[in-house]
N, C-alpha and C positions, 0 to 999 in steps of 0.2 A: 504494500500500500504506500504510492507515494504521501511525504510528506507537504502538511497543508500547514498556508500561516495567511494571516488577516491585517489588514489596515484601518485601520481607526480614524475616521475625518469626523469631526464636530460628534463623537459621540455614537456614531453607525458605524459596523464591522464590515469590509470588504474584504470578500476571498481575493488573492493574489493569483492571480495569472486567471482568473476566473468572471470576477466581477469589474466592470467599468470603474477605476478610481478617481472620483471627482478632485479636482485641484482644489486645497483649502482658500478662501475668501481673500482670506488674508497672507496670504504667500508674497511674502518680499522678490521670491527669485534669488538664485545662487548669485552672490558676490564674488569675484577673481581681485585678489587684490595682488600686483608684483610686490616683485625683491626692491629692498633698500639699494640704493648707490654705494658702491665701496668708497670709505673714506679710511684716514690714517687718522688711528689715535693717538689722541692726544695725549695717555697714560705714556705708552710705549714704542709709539713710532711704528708698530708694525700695521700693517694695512686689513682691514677687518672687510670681509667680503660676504653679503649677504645677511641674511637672519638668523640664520643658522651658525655664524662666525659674530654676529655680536653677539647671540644667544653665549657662544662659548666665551668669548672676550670677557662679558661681564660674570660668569662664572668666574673664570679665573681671577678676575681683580676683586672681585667682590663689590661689582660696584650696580648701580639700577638706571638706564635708559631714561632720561628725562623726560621721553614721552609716556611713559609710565609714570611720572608724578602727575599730569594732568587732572586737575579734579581736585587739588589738597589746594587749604586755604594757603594764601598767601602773604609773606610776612608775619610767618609765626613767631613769636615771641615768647622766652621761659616766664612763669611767674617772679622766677627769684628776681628780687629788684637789687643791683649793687649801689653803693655811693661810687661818686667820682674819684675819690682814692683806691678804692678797689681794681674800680675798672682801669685808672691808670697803672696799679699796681700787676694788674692781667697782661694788660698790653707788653709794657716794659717789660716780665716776663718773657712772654711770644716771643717777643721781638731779640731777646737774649739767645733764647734756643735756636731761633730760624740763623742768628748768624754766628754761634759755634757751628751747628749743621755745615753751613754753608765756608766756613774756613776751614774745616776738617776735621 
């Protein structure tokens, strides 16, 4: 006995290869969307080609595609509030470490 399967539009069962399948109301139709343009990133210099190569790129660096932040509020800010000494105090810090880093 072969086997039998059914489609389901709004609610009514269609035998498959059997019954007429009416197209849902609301069908968008299939979207093709291409590949990204290869660019050179900006982490590593090496050349990232495709979706599939930023998919890994940002694997590797651990980093997220900024069209994947789309949607997040903008200018978010921590609740902690500092005074002006602090923040000065943060800075001057930064700014100590970025340039030992940077003399060696």
């Amino acid at each position: 006995m072969p086997r039998r399967s059914w489609v389901y539009v709004d609610g009514v069962a269609y035998e498959r290869g059997v019954d007429d399948i009416p197209v849902p109301r609301n069908n968008p139709g299939c979207f093709i969307q291409g590949d990204i343009p290869d660019f050179v990133s900006p982490i590593d210099g090496s050349t990232v080609r495709g979706r599939a190569g930023m998919r890994e790129h940002c694997k590797k660096h651990d980093v997220v595609p900024t069209q994947e932040l789309k949607g997040l509020r903008h200018g978010y800010t921590s609740q902690l509030s500092l005074s002006k000494a602090e923040v000065r105090e943060r800075r001057e810090y930064i700014a100590h470490q970025v340039t030992e880093k940077l003399q060696g």
